[in-house]
N, C-alpha and C positions, 0 to 999 in steps of 0.2 A: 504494500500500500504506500502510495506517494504522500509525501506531507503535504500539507497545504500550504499553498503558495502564499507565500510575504505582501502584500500587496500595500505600496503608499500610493500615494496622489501624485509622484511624480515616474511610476513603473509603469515602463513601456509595455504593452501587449499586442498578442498576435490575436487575430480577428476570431478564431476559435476560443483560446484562453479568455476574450474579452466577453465573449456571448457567455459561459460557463459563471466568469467571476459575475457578472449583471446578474442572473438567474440566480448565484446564491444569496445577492445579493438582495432576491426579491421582486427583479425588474426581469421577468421571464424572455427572453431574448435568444435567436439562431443566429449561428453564423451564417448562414442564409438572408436571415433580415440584414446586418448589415453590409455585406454583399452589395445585397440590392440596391442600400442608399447611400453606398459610395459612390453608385455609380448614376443615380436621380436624385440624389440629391438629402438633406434630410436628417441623416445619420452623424452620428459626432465625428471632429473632427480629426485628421489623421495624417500620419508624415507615411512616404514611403521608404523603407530599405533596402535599395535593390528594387527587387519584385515585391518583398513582403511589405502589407501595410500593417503599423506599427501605431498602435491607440495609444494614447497618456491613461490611465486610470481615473486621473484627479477629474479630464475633460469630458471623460464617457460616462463618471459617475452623474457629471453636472445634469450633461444632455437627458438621462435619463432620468431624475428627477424635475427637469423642466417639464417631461412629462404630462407628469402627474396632473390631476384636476386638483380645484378645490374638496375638501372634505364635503362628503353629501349625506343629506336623511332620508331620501327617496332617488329615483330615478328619471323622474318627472321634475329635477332641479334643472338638469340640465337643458328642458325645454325652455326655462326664464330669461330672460334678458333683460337689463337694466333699459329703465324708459328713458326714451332721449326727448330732449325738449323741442314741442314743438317752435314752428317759426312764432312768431306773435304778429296780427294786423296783415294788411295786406302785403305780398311779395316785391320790391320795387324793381321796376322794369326798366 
């Protein structure tokens, strides 16, 4: 059995290792997902080495907490939307 990896905020990882720490992290993630949004866009950001791309830890934990929504009491919160104020009087032309 492998120890578990050391992991700071400034440890580079490989795209596999990065989806694995995410997921134990909480933040369920494939290496497939980001894959995909290296290449559309989307996904945290990343240096290349070579061929290999090479995440920060500190930056992928960020983007994945960006995430997240506000805390909810139902599922019907998300349907709300903060009211915007109307114009007032007529529109000037």
């Amino acid at each position: 059995m492998a120890a578990p990896l050391q992991i700071d905020n400034d440890t580079l990882l490989r795209r596999r290792d990065l989806a694995q720490a995410l997921t134990d992290k909480g933040y369920p993630t494939a290496a497939a997902t980001l894959a995909t949004k290296a290449t559309r866009g989307g996904g945290p950001p990343y240096r290349m080495w070579g061929r290999i791309p090479l995440y920060r830890w500190g930056d992928a934990l960020a983007w994945a907490e960006r995430r997240l929504t506000e805390p909810r009491s139902s599922s019907s919160e998300a349907d709300i939307r903060p009211a915007t104020a109307e114009p007032q009087g007529p529109s000037p032309l």
